[in-house]
matplotlib code that plots the C-alpha trace (Angstrom):
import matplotlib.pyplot as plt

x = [83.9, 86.7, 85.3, 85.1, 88.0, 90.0, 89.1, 89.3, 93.4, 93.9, 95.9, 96.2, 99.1, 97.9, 100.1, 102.7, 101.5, 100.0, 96.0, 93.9, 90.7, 87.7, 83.7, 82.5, 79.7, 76.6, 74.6, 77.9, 77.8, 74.0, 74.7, 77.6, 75.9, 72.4, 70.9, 70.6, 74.3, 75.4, 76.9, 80.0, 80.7, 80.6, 82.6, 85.4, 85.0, 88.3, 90.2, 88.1, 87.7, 84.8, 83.7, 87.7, 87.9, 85.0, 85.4, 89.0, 87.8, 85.4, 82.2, 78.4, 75.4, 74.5, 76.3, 76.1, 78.5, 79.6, 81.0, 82.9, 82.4, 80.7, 79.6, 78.5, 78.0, 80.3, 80.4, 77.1, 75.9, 76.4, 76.5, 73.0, 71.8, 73.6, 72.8, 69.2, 67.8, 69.7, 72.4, 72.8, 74.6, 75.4, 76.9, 79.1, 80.1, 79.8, 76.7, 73.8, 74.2, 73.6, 76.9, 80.1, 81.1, 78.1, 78.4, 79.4, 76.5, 74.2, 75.4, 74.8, 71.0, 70.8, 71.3, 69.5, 66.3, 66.9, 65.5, 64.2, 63.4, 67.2, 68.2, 65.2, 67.1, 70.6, 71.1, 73.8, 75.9, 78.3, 81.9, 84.1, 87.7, 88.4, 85.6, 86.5, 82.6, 81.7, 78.4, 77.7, 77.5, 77.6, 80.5, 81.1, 78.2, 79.6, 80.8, 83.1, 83.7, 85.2, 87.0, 87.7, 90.3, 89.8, 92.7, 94.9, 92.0, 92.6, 96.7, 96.0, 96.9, 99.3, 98.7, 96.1, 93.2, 94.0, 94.7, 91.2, 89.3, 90.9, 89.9, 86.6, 86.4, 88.6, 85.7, 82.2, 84.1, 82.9, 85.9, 86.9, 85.4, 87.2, 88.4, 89.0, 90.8, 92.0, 94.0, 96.4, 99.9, 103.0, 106.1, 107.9, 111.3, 109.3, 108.9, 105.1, 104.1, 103.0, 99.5, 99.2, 98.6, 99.1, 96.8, 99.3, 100.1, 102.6, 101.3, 103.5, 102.2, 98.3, 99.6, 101.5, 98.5, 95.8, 97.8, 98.8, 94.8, 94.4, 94.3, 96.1, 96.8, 95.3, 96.0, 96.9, 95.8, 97.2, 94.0, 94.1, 97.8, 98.8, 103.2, 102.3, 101.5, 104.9, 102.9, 105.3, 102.6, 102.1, 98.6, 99.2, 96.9, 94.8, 96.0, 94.9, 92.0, 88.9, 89.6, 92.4, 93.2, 95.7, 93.2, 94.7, 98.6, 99.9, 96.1, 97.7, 100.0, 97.9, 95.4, 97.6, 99.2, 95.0, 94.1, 96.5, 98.4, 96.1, 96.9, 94.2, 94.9, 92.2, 92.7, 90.8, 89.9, 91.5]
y = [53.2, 52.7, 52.3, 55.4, 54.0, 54.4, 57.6, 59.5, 58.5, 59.4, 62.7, 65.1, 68.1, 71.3, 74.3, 72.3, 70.3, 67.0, 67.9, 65.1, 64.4, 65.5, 65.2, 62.5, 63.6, 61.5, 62.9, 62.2, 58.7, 58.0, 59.4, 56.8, 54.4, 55.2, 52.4, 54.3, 54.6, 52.3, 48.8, 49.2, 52.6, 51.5, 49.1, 51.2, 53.2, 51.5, 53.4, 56.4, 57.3, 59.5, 60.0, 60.8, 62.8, 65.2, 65.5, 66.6, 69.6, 70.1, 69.9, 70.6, 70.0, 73.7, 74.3, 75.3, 72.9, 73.1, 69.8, 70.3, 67.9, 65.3, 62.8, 59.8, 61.1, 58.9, 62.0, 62.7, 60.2, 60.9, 64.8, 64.9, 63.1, 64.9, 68.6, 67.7, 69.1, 72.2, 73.0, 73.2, 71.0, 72.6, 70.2, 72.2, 70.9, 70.9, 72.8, 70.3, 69.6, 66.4, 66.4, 64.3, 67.5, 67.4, 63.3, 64.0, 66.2, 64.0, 61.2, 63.4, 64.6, 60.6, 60.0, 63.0, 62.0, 58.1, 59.1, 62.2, 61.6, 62.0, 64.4, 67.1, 69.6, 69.3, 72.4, 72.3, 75.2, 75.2, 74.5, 74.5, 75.8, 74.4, 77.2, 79.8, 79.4, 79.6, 80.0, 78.1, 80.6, 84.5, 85.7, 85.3, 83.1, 79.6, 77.9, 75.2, 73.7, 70.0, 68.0, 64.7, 63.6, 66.4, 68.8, 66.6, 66.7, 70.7, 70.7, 69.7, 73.3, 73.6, 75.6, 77.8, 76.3, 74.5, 78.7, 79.9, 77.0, 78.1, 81.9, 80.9, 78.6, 81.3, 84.4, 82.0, 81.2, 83.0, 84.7, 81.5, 79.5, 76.2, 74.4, 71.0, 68.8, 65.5, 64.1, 61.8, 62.5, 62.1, 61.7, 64.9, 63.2, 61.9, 64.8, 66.4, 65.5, 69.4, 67.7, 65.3, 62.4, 60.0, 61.3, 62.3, 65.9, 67.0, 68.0, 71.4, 72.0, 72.5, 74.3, 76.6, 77.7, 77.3, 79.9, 81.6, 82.0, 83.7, 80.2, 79.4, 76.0, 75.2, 71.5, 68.6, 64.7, 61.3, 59.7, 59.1, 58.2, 54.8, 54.5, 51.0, 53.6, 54.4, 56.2, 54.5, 52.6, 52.1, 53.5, 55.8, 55.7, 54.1, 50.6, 50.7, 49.5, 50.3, 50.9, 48.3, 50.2, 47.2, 44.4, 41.0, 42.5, 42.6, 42.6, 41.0, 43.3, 46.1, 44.8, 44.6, 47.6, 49.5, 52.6, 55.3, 57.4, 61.0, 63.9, 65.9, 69.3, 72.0, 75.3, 78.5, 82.1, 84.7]
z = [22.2, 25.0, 28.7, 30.7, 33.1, 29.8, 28.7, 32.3, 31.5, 28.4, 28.5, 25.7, 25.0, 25.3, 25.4, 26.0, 29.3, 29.9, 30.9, 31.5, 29.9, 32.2, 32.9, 31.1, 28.5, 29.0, 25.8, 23.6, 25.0, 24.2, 20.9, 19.7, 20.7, 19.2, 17.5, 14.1, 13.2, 10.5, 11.7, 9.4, 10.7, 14.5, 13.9, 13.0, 16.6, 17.6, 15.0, 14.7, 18.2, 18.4, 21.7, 22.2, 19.9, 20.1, 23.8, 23.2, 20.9, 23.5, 22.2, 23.6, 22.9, 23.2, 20.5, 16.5, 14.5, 10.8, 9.8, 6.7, 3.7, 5.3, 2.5, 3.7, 6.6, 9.3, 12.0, 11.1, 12.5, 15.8, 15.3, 14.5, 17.5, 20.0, 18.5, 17.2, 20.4, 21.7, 19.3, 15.5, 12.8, 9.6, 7.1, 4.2, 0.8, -2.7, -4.5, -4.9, -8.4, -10.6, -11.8, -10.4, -8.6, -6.7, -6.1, -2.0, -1.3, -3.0, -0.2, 2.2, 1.3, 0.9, 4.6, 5.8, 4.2, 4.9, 9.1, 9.6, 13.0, 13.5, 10.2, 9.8, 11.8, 9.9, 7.8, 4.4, 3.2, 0.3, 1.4, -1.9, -1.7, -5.4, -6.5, -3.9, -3.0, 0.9, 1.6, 5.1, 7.7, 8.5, 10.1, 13.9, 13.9, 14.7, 18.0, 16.2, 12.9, 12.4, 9.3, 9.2, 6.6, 4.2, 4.5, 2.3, -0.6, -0.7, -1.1, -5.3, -5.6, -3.4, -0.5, -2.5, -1.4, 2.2, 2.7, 1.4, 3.7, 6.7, 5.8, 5.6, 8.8, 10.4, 9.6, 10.2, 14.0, 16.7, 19.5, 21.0, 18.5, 18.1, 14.7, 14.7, 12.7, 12.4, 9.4, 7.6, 9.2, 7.1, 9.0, 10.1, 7.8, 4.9, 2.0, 1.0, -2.2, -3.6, -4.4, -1.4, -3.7, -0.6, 1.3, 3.9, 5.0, 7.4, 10.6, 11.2, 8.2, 9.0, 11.9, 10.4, 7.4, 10.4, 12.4, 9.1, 9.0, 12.2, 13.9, 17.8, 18.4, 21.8, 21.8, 19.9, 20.8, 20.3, 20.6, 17.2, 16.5, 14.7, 15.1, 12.7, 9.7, 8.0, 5.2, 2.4, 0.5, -3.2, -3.0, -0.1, 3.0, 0.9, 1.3, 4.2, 5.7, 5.4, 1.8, 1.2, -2.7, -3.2, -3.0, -1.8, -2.5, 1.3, 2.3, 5.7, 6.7, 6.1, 7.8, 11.0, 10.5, 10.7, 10.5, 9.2, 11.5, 12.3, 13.9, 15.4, 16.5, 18.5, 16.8, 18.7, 16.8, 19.3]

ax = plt.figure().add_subplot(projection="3d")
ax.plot(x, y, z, "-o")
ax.set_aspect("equal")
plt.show()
């Protein structure tokens, strides 16, 4: 996690003007750094950016949460924490089955039972836009809802079901309810595969289905921009780190290059 001095300077767009980053969040704090996250996982905080980033969507610990498709759980760990006392996390994804299309969940009941000291309050809905099944949430009922790196797993139809995830997120959200997302970002001049095969999706396009959906952008952040990511790799984003898809092939550069590039845009429900 960057010092304090760093954050209080980092500045965001929103609605078009430069608005600096505010209070600092002393419960967010205590919760990146608790001792039971993963080592691994902290050690991507450089790249990832989470107190950043969750203080730029403007989260509190009051507050009831849906993280969407969470798997193994690398928001999680934090989320829980910081909610566990006076707020709620919902984690949505596949149905709990014992077949391959239930392989995420199963991650995620795997680290909610490993410390239920930290995990007996998480809650899980089904989030499944391949299925059309939604079952996380009533209506109106949620304060914000966050994905991480999953928008470009729902373009393999096209825009079919990126448009039926943001319905749902759209309907659970309270007025003023907040959806956040953060995502591969493919050049503005570089074409879209239909599927998103690299894992790299246009940024205007998530705005323009989010407010399609119902959606206002409210802000977009750099916190979580790479300009070293050209997004022109044989195994897309995937050759980059942490996954490094193209084993010791250009291993190097990659490895200089980091983290892909990611937008990460604050949507509000009207």
């Amino acid at each position: 996690m960057k010092k304090w001095t760093q954050l209080a300077s980092a500045f965001v767009l929103a609605c078009g003007f430069a608005v600096p980053v505010l209070a600092q969040d002393a419960a967010l704090t205590t919760a990146v750094a608790a001792p039971t996250r993963d080592k691994a996982n902290v050690a991507r905080d450089p790249a990832r950016h989470p107190y950043e980033t969750l203080s730029f969507f403007g989260i509190k610990p009051t507050m009831t949460v849906v993280e969407l498709v969470p798997e193994g759980g690398w928001y999680t760990e934090i989320l829980a924490p910081y909610l566990r006392e006076k707020g709620t996390l919902i984690g949505a994804g596949d149905p709990l089955t014992q077949d391959d299309e239930g392989f995420y969940t199963r991650m995620f009941k795997k680290l909610l039972d490993s410390n239920p000291a930290v995990y007996d309050k998480v809650k899980m809905g089904v989030f499944q836009p391949s299925k059309k099944k939604f079952d996380f949430a009533k209506d109106s009922s949620i304060d914000m809802v966050l994905t991480f790196r999953n928008v470009h797993n729902w373009v393999n139809k096209g825009d079919e079901d990126v448009r039926a995830a943001f319905k749902a997120v759209f309907a659970s959200l309270k007025s003023g309810g907040v959806f956040g997302v953060v995502d591969h970002r493919l050049p503005a001049g570089m074409r879209q595969a239909p599927d998103a095969r690299g894992g790299y999706v246009h940024e205007a396009y998530v705005i323009r289905l989010a407010e399609e959906a119902g959606f206002k952008l409210a802000a977009k952040s750099e916190v979580n921009a790479n300009p070293k990511d050209l997004a022109d790799y044989h195994n897309g984003v995937w050759s980059l780190p942490p996954t490094f898809a193209n084993g010791n092939h250009n291993r190097a550069r990659y490895a200089e290059i980091g983290e892909s590039d990611r937008m990460t845009l604050k949507f509000v429900k009207p």
